[in-house]
LUMTOR-734154 format. One record per residue (C-alpha): residue number from 1; residue in three letters; x, y, z. Coordinates in pm, 1 decimal. Example, Ala and Ser with C-alpha at 12.3 -4.5 7.8 and 13.67 -1.06 7.14 Angstrom:
seq:1 type:ALA c1:1230.0 c2:-450.0 c3:780.0
seq:2 type:SER c1:1367.0 c2:-106.0 c3:714.0
END
This chain:
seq:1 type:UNK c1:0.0 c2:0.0 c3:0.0
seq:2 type:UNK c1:158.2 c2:404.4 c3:-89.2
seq:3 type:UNK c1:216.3 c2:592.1 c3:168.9
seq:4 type:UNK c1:-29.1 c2:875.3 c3:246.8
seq:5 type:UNK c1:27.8 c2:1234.7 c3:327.7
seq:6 type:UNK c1:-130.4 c2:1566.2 c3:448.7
seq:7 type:UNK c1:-296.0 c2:1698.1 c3:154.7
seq:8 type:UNK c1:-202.6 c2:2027.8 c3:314.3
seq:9 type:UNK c1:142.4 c2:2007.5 c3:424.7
seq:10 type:UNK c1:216.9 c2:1731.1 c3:272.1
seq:11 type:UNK c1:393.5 c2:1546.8 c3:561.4
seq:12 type:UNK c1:353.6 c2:1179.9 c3:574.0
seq:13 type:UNK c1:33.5 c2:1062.7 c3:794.4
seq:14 type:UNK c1:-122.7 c2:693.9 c3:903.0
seq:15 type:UNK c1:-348.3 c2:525.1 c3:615.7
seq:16 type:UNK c1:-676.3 c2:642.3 c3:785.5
seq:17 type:UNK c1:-638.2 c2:1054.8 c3:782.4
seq:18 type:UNK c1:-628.8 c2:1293.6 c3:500.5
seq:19 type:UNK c1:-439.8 c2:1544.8 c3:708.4
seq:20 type:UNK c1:-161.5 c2:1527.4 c3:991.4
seq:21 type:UNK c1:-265.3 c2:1656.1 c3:1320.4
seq:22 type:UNK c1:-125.7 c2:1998.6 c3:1315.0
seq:23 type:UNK c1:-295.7 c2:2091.4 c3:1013.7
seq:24 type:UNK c1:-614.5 c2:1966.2 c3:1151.4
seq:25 type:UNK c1:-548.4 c2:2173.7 c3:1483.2
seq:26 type:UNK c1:-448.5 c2:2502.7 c3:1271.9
seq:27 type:UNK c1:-730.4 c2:2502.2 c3:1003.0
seq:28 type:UNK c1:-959.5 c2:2383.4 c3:1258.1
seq:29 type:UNK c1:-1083.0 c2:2045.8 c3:1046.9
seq:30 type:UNK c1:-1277.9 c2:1887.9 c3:1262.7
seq:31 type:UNK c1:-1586.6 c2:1690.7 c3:1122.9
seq:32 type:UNK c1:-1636.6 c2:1715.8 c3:752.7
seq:33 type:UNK c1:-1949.1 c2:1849.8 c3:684.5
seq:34 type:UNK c1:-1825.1 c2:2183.8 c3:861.3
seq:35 type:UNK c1:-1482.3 c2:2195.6 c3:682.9
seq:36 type:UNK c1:-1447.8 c2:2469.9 c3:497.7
seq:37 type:UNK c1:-1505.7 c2:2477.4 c3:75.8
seq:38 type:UNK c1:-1105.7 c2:2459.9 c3:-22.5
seq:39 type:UNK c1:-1035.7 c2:2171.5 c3:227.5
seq:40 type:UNK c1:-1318.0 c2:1953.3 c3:66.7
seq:41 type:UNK c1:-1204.8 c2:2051.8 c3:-248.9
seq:42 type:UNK c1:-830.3 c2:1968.2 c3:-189.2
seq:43 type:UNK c1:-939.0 c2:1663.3 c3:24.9
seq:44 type:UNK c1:-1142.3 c2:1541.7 c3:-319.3
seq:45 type:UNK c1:-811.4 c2:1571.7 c3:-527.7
seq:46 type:UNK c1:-604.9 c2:1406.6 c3:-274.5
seq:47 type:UNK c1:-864.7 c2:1102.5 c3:-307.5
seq:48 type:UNK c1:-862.8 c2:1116.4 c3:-639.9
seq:49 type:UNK c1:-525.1 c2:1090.3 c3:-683.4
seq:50 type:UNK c1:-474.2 c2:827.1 c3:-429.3
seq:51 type:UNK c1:-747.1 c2:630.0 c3:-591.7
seq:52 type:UNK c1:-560.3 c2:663.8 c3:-900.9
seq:53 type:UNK c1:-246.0 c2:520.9 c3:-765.7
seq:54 type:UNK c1:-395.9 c2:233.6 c3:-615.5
seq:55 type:UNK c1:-511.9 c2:148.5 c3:-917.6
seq:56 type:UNK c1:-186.5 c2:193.6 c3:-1093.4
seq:57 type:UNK c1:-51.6 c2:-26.5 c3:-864.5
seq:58 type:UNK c1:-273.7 c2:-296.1 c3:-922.3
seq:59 type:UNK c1:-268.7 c2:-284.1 c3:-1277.6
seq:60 type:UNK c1:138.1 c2:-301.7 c3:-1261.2
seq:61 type:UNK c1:268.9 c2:-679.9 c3:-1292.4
seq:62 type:UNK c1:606.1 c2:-769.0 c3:-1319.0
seq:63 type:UNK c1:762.9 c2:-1067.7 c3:-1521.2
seq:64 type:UNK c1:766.1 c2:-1285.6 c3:-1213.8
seq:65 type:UNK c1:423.4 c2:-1252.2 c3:-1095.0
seq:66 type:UNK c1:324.6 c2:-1502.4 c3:-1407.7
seq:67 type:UNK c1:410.8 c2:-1875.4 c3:-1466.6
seq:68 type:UNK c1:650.4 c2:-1926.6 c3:-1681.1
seq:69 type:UNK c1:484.7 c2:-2165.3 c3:-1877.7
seq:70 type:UNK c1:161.2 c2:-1872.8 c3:-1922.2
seq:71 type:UNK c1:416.6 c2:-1614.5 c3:-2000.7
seq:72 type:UNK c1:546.9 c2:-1781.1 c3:-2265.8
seq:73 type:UNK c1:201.5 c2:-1916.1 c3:-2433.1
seq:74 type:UNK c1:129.7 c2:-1549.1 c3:-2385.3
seq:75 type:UNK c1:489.1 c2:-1426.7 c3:-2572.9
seq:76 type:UNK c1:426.0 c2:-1667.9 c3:-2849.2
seq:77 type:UNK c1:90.5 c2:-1583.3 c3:-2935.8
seq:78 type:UNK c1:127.7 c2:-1202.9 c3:-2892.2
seq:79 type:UNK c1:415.0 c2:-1267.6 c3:-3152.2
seq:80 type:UNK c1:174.4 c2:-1448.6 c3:-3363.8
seq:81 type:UNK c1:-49.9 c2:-1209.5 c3:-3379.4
seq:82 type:UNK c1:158.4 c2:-908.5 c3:-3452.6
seq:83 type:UNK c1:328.7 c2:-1108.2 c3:-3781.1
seq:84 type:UNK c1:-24.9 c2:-1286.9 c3:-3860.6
seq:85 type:UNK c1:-208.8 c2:-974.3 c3:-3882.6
seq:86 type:UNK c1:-294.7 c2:-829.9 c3:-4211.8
seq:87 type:UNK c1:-241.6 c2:-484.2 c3:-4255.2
seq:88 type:UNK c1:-461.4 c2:-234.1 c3:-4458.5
END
């Protein structure tokens, strides 16, 4: 799992928070719904973004997360393809 950090400050903070405690203290961010218009909207693009990476992350394989054996079925007929193609 990425790290997270304060979307404010930027300093790194535990998985469950969108902001470090200091922030929180200074901008006064206490519940949500009565955090003010630019936190919400920075704490939506932090979210965003965070969702994005996790899903970067999942999408990422490497080589020797697949069996061998699949990789190279996969290899040969990706090979196939390319050369067995006609082109327009």
């Amino acid at each position: 799992m990425k790290n997270r950090y304060c979307f404010i400050c930027d300093k790194p903070i535990l998985y469950r928070f969108w902001v470090c405690p200091e922030c929180k203290l200074e901008y006064r961010l206490g519940d949500f719904k009565d955090w003010p218009v630019w936190a919400k909207k920075l704490n939506n693009e932090a979210q965003k973004e965070w969702r994005n990476a996790v899903a970067r992350d999942k999408d990422e394989r490497s080589f020797s997360d697949y069996d061998p054996v699949k990789l190279r079925e996969m290899v040969d007929i990706a090979s196939y393809n390319a050369w067995a193609t006609p082109k327009a």
